[in-house]
C-alpha positions in Angstrom: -20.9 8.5 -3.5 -19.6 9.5 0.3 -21.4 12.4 0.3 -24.3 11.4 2.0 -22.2 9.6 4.6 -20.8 13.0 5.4 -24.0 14.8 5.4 -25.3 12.9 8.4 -21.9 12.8 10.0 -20.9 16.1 8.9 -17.1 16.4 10.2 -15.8 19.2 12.7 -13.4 21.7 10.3 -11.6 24.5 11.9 -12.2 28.0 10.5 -9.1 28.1 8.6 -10.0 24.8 7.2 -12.3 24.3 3.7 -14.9 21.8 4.7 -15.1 21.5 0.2 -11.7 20.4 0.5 -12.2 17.7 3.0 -15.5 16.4 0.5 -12.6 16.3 -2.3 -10.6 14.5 -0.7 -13.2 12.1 0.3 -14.6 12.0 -3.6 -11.1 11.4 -4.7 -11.0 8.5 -2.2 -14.0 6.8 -3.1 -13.3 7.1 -6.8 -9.9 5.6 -6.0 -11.0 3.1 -4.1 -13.8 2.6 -5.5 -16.6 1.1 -2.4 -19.4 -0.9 -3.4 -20.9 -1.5 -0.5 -21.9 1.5 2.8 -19.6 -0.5 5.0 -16.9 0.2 2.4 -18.2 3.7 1.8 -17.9 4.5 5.9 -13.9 2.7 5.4 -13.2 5.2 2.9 -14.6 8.1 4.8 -12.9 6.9 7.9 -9.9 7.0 5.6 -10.0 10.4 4.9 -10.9 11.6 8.3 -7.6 10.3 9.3 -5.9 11.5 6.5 -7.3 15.5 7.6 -6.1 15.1 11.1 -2.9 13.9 9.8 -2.5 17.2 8.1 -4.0 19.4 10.5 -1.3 18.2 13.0 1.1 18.8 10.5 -0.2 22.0 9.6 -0.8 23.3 13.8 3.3 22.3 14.2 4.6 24.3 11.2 2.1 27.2 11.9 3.1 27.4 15.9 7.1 26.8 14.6 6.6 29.4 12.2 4.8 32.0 14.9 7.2 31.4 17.8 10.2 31.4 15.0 9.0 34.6 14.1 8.7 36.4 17.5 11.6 34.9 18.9 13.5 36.7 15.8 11.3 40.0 16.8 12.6 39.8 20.6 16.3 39.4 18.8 15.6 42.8 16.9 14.2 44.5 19.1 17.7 43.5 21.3 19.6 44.3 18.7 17.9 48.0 17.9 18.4 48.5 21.9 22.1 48.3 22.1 23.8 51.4 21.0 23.6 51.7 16.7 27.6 52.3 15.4 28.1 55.4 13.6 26.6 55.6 9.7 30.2 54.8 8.3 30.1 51.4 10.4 26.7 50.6 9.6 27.4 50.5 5.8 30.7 48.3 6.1 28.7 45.7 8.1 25.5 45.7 6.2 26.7 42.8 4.1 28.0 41.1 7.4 24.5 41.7 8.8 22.6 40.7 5.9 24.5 36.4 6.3 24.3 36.6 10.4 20.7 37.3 9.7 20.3 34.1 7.4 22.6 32.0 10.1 20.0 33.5 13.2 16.7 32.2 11.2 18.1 28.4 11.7 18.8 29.4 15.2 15.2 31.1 15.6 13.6 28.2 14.5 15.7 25.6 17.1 14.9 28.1 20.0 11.2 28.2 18.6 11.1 24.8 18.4 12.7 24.0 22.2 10.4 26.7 23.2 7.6 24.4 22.6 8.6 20.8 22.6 6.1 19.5 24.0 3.5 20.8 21.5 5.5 19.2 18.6 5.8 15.8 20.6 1.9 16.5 20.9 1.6 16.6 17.4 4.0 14.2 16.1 2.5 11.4 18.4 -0.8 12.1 16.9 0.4 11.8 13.5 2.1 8.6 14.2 -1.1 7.2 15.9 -3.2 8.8 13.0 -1.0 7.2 10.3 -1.8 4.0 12.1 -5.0 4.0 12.1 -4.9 5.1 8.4 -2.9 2.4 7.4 -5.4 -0.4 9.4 -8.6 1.4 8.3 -7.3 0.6 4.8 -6.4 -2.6 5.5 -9.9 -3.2 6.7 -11.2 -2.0 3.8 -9.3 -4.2 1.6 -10.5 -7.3 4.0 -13.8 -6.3 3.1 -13.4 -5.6 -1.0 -11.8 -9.4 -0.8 -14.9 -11.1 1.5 -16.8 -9.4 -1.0 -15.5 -10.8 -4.1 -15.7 -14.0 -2.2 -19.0 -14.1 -1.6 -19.7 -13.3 -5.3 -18.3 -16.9 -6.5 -21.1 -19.4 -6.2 -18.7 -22.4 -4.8 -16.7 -20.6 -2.7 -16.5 -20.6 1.4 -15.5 -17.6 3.5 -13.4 -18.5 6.2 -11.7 -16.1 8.8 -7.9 -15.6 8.1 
């Protein structure tokens, strides 16, 4: 079980994050992969650190798109509300008009919010693609060790480094 792994490592959560979510996930790594030994129980842990940053960066990109999204449609509004409003008569003939420019504006809110802060997103989709990386050569380092393992279990064979 990872668990005590964790407890003497305990990992950094934000607030908004459920540090009983990041012990499932770890649980549902180890019984997935299944470690015998505490070098392959620390893999697995490492495993799902990575996999937690992943999806904090993921979530941090889509929370600041969906923030600066939403206030650059507020700063539109409020433009709007400022110009002189048509008379009643005109407002109800290009309600329905109104109602698809609004849908076409929300992609345009979300490219502006997204320009806005390019260099956040890079941020965060340069960690993910590091991350991933790691991810996928923790797990490969795991593997190594499940195989040098079963290796050493069978009396006439020789480890030898690949």
């Amino acid at each position: 079980m990872l668990i005590d792994v964790a407890i003497t490592h305990p990992p950094i959560t934000t607030p908004d994050e459920d540090p009983r979510a990041l012990e499932a996930l770890m649980i549902a790594l180890g019984e997935e992969l299944n470690p015998k030994t505490h070098l392959e129980r620390r893999q697995v842990e490492l495993i799902a650190y990575s996999e937690w940053e992943i999806v904090r960066h993921r979530r941090f990109s889509a929370r600041l798109l969906t923030h600066e999204a939403q206030r650059v449609s507020a700063e539109a509004l409020r433009e709007e509300r400022s110009r002189l409003l048509p008379p009643k008569a005109d407002q109800n003939a290009n309600n329905s008009q109104g109602k698809e420019a609004a849908r076409e504006s929300m992609s345009e809110f979300g490219a502006v919010a997204y320009a806005n802060h390019l260099n956040i997103h890079a941020h965060h989709e340069v960690s993910v693609e590091r991350l991933e990386a790691r991810r996928r050569q923790l797990l490969k380092d795991f593997h190594d060790l499940q195989a040098r393992r079963a290796l050493a279990n069978i009396d006439d064979a020789e480890v030898s480094e690949p």
